[in-house]
MMTF fields as JSON, N, C-alpha, C and O atoms, coordinates in Angstrom:
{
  "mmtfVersion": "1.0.0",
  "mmtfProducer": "UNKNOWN",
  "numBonds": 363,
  "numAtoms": 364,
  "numGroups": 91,
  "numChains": 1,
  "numModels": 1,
  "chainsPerModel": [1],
  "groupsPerChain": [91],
  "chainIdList": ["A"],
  "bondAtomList": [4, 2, 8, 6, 12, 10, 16, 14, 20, 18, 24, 22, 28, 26, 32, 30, 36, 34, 40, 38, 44, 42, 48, 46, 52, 50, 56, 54, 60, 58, 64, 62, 68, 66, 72, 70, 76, 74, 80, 78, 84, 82, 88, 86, 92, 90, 96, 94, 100, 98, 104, 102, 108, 106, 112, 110, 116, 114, 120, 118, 124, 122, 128, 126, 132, 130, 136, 134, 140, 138, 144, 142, 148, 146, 152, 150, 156, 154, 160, 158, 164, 162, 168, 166, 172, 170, 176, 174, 180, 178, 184, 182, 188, 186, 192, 190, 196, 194, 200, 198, 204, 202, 208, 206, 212, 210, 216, 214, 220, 218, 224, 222, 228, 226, 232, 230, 236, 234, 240, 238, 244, 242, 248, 246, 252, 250, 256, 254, 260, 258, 264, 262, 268, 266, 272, 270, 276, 274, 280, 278, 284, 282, 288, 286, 292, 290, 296, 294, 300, 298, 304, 302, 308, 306, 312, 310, 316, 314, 320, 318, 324, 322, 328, 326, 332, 330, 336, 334, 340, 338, 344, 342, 348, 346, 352, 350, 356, 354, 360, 358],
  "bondOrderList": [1, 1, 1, 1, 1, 1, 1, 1, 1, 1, 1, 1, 1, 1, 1, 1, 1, 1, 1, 1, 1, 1, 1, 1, 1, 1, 1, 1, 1, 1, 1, 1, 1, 1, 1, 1, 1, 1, 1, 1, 1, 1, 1, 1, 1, 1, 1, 1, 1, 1, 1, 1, 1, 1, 1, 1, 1, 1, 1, 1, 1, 1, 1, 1, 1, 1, 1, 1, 1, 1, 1, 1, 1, 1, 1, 1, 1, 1, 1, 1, 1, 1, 1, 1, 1, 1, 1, 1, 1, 1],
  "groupList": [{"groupName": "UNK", "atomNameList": ["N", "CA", "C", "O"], "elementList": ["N", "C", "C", "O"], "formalChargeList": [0, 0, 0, 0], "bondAtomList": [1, 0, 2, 1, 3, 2], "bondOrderList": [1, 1, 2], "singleLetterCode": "X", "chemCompType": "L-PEPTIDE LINKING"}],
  "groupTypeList": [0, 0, 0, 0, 0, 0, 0, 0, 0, 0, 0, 0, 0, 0, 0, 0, 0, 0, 0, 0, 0, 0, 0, 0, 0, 0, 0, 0, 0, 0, 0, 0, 0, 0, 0, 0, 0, 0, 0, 0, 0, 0, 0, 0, 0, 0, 0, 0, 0, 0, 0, 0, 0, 0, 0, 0, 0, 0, 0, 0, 0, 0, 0, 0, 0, 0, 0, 0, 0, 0, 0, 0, 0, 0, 0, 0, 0, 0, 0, 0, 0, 0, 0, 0, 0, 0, 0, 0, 0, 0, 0],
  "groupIdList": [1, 2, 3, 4, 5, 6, 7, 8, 9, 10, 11, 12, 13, 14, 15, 16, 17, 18, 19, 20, 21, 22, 23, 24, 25, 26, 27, 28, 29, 30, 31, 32, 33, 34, 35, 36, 37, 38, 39, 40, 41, 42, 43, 44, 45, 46, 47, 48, 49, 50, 51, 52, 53, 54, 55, 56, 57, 58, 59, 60, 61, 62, 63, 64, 65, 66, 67, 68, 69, 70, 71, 72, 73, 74, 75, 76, 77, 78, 79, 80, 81, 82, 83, 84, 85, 86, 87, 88, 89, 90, 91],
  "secStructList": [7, 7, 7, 2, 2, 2, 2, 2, 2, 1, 7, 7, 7, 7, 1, 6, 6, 6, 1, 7, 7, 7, 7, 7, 7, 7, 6, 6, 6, 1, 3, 3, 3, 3, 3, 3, 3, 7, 7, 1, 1, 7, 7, 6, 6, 7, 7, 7, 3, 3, 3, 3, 3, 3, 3, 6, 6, 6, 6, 3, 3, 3, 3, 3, 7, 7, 1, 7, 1, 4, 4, 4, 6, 2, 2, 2, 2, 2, 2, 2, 2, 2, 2, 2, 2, 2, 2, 2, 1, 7, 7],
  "xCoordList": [6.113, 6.779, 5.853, 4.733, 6.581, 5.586, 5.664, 6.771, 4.571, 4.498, 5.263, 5.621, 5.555, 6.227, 5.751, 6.268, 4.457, 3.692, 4.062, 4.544, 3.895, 4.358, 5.541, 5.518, 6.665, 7.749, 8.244, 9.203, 7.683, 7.667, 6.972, 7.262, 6.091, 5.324, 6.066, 6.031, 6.834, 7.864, 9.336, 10.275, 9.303, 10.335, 10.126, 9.019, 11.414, 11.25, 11.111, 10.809, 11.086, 11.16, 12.484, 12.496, 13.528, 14.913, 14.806, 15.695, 13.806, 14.323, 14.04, 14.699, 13.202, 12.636, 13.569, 13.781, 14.574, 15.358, 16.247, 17.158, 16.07, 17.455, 17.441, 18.297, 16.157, 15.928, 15.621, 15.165, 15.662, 14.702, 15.819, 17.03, 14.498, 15.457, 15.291, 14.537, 16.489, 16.746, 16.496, 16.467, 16.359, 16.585, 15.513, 14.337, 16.097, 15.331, 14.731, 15.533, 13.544, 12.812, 12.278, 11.477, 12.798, 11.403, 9.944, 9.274, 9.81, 8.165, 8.083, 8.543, 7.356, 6.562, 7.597, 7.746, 8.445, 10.216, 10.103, 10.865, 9.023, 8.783, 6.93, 6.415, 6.454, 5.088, 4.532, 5.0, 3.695, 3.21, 1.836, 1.031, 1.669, 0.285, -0.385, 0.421, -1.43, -2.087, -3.872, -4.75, -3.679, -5.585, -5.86, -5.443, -6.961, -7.454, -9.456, -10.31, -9.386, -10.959, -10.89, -9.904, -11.769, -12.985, -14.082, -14.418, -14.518, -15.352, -16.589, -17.47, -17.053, -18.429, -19.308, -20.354, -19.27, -20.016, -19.679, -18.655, -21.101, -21.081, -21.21, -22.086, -20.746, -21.083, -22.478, -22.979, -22.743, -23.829, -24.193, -25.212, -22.656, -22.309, -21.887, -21.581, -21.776, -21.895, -20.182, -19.783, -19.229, -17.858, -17.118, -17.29, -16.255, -16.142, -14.748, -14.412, -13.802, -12.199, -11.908, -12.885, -10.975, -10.49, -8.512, -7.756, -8.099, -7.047, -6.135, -6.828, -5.25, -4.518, -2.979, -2.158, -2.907, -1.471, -0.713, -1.531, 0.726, 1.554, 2.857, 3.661, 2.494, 3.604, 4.318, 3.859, 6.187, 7.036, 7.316, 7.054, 7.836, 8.346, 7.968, 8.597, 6.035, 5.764, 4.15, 3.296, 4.166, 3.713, 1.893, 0.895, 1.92, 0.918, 0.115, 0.633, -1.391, -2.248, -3.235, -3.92, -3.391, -4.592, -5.295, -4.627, -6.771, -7.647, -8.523, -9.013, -8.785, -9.519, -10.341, -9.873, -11.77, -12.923, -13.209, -14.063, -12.707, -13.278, -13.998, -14.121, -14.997, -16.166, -15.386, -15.836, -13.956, -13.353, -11.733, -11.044, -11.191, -9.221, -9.176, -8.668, -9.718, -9.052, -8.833, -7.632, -9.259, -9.465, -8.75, -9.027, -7.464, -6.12, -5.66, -5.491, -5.327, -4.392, -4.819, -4.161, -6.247, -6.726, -6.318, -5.779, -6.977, -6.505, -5.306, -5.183, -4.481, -3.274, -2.347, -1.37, -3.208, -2.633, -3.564, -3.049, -4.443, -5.218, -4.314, -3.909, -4.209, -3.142, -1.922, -1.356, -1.524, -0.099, -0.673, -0.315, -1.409, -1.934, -2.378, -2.151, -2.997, -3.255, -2.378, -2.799, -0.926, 0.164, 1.049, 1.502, 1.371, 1.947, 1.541, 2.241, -0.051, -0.171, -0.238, -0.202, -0.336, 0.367, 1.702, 1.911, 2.495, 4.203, 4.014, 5.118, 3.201, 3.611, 3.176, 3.708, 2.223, 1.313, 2.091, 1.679, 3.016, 3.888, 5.124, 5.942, 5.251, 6.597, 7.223, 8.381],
  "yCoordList": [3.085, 2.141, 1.819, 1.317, 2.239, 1.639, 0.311, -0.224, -0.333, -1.642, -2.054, -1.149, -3.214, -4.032, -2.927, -1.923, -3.657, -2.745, -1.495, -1.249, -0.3, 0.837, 0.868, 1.131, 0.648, 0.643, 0.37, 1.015, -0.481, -1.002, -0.07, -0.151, 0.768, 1.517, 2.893, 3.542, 3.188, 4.353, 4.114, 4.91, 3.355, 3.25, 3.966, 4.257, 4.295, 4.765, 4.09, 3.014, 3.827, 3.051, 3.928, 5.158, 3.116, 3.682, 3.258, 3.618, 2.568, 1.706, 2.738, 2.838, 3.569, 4.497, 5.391, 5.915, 5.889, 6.947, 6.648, 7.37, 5.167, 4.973, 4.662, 4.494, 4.689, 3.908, 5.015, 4.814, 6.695, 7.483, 7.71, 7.926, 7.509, 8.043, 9.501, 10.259, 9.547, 10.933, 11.007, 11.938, 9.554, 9.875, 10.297, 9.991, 11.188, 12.455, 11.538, 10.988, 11.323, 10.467, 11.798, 12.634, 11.815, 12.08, 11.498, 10.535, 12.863, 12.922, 11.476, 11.267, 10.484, 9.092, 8.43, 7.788, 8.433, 7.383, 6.436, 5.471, 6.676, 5.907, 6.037, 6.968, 5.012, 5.31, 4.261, 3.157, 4.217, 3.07, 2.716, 3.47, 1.711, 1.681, 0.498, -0.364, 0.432, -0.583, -0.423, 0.436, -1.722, -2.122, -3.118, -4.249, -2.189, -2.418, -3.016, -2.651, -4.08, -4.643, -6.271, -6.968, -6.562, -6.332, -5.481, -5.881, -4.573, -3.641, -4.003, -3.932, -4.442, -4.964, -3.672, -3.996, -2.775, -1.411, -1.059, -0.575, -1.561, -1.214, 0.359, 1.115, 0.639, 2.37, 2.21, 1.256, 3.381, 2.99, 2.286, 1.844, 2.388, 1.92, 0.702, -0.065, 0.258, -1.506, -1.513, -2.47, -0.543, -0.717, -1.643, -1.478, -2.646, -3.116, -3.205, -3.56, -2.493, -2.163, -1.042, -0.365, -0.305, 0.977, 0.892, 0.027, 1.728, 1.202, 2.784, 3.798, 2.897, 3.644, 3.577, 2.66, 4.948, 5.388, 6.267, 7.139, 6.792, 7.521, 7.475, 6.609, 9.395, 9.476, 9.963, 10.677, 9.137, 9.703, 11.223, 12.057, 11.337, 12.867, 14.233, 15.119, 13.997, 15.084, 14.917, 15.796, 13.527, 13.498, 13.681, 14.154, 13.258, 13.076, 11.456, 10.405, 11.525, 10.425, 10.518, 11.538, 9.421, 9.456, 8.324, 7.653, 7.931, 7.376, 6.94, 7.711, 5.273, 4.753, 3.882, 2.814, 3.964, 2.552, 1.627, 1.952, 0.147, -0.985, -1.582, -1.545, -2.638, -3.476, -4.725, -5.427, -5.224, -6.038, -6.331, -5.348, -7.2, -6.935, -6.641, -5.581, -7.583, -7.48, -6.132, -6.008, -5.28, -3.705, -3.328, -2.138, -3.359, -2.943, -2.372, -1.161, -2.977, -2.832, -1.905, -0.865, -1.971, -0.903, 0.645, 1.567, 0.406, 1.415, 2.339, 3.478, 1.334, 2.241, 2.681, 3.42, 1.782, 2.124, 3.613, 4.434, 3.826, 5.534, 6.512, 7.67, 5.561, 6.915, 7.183, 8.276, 6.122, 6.49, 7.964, 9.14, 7.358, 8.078, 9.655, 10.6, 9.835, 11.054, 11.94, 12.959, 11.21, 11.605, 12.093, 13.237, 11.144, 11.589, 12.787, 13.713, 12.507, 13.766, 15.613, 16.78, 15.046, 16.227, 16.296, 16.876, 16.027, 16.124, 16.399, 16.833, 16.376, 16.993, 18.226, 19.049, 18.294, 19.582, 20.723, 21.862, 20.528, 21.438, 21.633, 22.505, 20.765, 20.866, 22.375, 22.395],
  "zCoordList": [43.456, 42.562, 41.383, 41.479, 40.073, 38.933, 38.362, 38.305, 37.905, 37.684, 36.487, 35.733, 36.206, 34.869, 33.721, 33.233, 33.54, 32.375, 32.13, 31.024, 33.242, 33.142, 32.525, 31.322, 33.087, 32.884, 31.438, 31.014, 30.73, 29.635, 28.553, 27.359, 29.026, 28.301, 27.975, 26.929, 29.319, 29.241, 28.234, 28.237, 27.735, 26.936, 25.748, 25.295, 25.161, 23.6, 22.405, 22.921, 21.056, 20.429, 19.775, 19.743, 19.291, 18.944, 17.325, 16.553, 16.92, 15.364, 14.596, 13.561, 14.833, 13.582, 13.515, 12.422, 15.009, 14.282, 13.722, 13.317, 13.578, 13.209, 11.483, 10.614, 11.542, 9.877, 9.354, 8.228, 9.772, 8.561, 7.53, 7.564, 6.242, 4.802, 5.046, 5.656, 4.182, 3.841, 1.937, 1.133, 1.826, -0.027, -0.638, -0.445, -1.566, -2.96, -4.027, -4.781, -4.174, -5.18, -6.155, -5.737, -7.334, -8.301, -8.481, -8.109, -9.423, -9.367, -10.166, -11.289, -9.285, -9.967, -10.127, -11.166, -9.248, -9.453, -8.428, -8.375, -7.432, -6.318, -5.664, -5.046, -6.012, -5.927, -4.896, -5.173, -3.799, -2.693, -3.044, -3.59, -2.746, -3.206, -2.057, -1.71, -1.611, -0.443, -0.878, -0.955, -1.054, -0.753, -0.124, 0.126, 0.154, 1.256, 0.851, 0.042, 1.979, 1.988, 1.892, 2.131, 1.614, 1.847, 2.661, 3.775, 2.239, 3.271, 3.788, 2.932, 5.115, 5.026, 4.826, 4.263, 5.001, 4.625, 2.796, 2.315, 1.994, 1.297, 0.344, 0.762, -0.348, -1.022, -2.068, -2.663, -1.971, -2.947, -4.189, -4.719, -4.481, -6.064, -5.698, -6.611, -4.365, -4.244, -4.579, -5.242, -4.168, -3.884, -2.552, -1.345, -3.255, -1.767, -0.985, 0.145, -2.632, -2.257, -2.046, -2.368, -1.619, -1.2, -1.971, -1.528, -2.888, -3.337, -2.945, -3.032, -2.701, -2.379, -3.225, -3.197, -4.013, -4.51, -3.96, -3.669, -3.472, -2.632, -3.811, -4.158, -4.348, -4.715, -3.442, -2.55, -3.613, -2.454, -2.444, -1.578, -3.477, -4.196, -3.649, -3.07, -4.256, -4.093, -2.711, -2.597, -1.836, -0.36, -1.369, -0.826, -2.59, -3.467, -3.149, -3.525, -2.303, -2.097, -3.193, -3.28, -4.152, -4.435, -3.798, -3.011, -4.04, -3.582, -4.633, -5.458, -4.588, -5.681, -5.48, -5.086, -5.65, -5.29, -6.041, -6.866, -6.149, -6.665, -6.133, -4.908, -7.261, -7.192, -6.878, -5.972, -7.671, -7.668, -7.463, -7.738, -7.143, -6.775, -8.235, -8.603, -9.201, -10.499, -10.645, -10.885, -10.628, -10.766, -10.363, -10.517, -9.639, -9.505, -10.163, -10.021, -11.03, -12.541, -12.921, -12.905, -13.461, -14.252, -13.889, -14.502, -12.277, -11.629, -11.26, -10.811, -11.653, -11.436, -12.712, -12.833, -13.706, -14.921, -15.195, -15.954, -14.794, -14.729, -13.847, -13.951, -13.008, -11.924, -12.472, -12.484, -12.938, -13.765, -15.134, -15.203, -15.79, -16.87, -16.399, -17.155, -15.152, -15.239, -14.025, -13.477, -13.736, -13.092, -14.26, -14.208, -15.505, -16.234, -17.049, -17.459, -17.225, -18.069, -16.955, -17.345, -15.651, -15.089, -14.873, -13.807, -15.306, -15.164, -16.75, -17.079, -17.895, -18.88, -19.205, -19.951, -18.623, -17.959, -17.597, -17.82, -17.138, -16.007, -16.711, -16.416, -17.694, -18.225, -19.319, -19.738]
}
């Protein structure tokens, strides 16, 4: 006989199949972004954010290190900038 716990552990989770998209995003029509930190492990350059962009489209991560939150912005106004100038790149 298996215990509560077990039993509970053998279950499926049903929500995710029920939620997957199927929808078609263009390139930079849908972009994710998460930061992350305070890091207590500093980088050499004394970085202490980790900022993360996800184009949907094309399963495109970039990866970005700040000193400060303010530095967000900046940051993603570069990722935009050198996303767009590869979609004109290609064009």
């Amino acid at each position: 006989m298996k215990c509560e716990t077990c039993l509970e552990a053998n279950l499926t989770n049903t929500c995710n199949k029920v939620m997957l998209n199927t929808t078609m995003y263009n390139y930079l029509e849908k972009v994710s972004s998460d930061l992350c930190g305070l890091i207590n492990l500093l980088t050499y350059n004394k970085y202490k954010y980790i900022i993360t962009f996800l184009d949907k489209a094309m399963k495109y991560l970039e990866v970005a290190l700040l000193k400060l939150k303010d530095e967000a912005i900046t940051a993603f106004k570069v990722f935009k900038a050198k996303a767009e100038n590869e979609l004109d790149s290609t064009m």
